[in-house]
C-alpha positions as a Markdown table, in Angstrom:
| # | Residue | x | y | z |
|---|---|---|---|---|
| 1 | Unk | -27.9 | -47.6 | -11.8 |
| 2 | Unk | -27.9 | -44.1 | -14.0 |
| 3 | Unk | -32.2 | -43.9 | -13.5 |
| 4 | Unk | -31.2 | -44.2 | -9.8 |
| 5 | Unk | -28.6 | -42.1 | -9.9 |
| 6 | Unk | -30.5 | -39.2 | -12.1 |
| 7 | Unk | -33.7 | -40.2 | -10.0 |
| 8 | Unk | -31.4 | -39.0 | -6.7 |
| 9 | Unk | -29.7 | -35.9 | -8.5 |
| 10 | Unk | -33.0 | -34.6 | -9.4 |
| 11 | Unk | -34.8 | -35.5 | -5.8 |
| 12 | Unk | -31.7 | -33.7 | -4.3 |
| 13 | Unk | -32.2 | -30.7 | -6.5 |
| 14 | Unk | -36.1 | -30.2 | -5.8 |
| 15 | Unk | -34.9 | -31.0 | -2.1 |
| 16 | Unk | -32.6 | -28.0 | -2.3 |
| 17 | Unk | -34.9 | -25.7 | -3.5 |
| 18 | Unk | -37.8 | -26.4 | -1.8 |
| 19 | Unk | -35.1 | -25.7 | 1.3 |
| 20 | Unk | -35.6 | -22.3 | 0.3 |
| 21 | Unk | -38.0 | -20.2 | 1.4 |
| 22 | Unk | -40.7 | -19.0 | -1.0 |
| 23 | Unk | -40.3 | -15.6 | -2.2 |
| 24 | Unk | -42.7 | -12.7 | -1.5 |
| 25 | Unk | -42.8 | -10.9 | -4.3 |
| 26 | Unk | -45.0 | -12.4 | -7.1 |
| 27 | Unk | -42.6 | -12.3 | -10.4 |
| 28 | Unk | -39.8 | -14.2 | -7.9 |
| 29 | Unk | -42.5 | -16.9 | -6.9 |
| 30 | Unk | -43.6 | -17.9 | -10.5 |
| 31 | Unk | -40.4 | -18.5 | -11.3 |
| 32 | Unk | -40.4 | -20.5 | -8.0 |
| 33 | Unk | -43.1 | -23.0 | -9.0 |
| 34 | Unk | -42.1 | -23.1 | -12.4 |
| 35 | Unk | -39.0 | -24.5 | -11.6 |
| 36 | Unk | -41.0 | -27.2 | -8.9 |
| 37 | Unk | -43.0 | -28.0 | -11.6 |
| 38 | Unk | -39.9 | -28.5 | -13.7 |
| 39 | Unk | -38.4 | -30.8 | -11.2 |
| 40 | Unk | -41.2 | -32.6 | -9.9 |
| 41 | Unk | -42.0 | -33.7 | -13.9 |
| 42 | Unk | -38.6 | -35.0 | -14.5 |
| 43 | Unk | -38.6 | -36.6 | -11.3 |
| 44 | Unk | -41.8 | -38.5 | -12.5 |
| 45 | Unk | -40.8 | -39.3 | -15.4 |
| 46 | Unk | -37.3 | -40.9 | -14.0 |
| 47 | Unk | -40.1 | -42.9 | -11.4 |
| 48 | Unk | -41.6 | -44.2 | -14.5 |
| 49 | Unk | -38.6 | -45.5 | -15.6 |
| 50 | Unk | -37.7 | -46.6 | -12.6 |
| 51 | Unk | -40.4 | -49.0 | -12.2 |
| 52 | Unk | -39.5 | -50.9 | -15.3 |
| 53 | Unk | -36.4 | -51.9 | -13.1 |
| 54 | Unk | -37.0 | -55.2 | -10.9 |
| 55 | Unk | -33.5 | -55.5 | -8.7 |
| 56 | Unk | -31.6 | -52.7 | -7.4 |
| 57 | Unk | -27.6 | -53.1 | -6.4 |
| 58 | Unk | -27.0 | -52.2 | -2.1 |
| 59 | Unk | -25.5 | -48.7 | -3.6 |
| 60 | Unk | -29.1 | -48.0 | -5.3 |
| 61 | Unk | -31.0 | -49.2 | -2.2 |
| 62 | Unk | -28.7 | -46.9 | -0.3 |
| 63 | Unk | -29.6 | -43.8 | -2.8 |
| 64 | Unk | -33.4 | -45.2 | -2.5 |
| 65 | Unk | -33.2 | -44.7 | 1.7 |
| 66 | Unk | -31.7 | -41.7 | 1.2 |
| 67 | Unk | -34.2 | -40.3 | -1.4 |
| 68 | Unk | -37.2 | -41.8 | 0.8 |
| 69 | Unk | -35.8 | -39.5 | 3.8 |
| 70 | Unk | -35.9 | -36.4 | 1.6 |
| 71 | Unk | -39.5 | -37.4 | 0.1 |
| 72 | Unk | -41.0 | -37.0 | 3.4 |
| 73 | Unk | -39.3 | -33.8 | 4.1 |
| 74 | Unk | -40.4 | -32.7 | 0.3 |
| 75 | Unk | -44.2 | -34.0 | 1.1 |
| 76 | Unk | -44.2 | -32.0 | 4.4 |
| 77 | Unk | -43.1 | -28.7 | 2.7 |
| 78 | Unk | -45.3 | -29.1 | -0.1 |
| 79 | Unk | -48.1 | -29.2 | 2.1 |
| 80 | Unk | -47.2 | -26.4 | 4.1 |
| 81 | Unk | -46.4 | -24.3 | 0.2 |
| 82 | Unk | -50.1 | -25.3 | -1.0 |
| 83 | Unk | -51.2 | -24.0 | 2.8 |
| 84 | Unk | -49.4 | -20.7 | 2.1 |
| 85 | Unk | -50.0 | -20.4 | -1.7 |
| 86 | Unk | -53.8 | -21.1 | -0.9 |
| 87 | Unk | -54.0 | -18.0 | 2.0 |
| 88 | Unk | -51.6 | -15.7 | -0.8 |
| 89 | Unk | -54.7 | -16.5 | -3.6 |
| 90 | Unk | -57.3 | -15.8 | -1.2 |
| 91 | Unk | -55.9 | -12.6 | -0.1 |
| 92 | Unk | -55.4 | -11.1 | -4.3 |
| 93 | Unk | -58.9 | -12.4 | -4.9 |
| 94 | Unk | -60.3 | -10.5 | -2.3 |
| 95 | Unk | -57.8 | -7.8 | -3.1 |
| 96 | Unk | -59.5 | -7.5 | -6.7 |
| 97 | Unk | -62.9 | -8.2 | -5.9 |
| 98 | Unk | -62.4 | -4.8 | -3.8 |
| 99 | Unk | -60.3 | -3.1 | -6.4 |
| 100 | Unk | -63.3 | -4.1 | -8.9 |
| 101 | Unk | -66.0 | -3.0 | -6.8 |
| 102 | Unk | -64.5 | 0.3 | -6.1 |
| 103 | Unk | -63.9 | 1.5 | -9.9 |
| 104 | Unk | -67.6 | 0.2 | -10.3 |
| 105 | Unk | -69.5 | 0.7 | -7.4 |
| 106 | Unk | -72.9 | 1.0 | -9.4 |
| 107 | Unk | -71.8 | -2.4 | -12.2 |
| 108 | Unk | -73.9 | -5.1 | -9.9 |
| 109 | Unk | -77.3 | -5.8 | -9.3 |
| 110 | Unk | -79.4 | -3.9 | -6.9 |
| 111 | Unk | -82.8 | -4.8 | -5.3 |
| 112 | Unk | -83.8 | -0.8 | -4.6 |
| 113 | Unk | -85.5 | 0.2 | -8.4 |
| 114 | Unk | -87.2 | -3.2 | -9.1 |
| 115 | Unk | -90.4 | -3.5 | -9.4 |
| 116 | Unk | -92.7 | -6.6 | -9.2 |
| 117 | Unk | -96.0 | -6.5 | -11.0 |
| 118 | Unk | -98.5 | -8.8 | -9.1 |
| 119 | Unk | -101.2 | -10.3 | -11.9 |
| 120 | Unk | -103.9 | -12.4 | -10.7 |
């Protein structure tokens, strides 16, 4: 019953936060993930544990239905997270590639002062 039970308190807790919305400015949405990471590695490891267990009380199946209802609430927000981390990345890569090419307009290859020397 305790995995169960720590199994449940930590899917309630990444539950809860990922309730939240994800904050806009960069140094608040590190801290953000880091703490999903945090939670969704204890909660693997407590599903590690877990499967070690072969019969589960009505109270633990209870917690499990429960915790299966907040999984796919957890799965769609995660995928909706990675969809709006994915667009924030794209946007500060092309953000520095711009930055970059203005303080060095002249650093990449050009085509206009090569010249090709045609031996037979």
């Amino acid at each position: 019953m305790a995995v169960v039970k720590e199994l449940y308190d930590v899917t309630k807790a990444l539950y809860d936060h990922m309730a939240e919305p994800m904050p806009k400015r960069i140094e608040e949405r590190d801290t953000y993930v880091e703490k999903l990471e945090q939670y969704l590695a204890q909660r693997s490891e407590l599903l590690e544990k877990m499967r070690e267990q072969t019969s589960f009380s009505e109270k633990e199946r209870q917690l499990g239905a429960e915790m299966f209802k907040m999984n796919e609430e957890i799965q769609r927000w995660m995928e909706a997270s990675r969809g709006e981390l994915r667009l924030v990345m794209q946007q500060l890569n092309k953000k520095k590639k711009s930055t970059r090419h203005y303080a060095r307009p002249y650093s990449g290859t050009t085509v206009d002062g090569v010249f090709f020397d045609k031996k037979n």
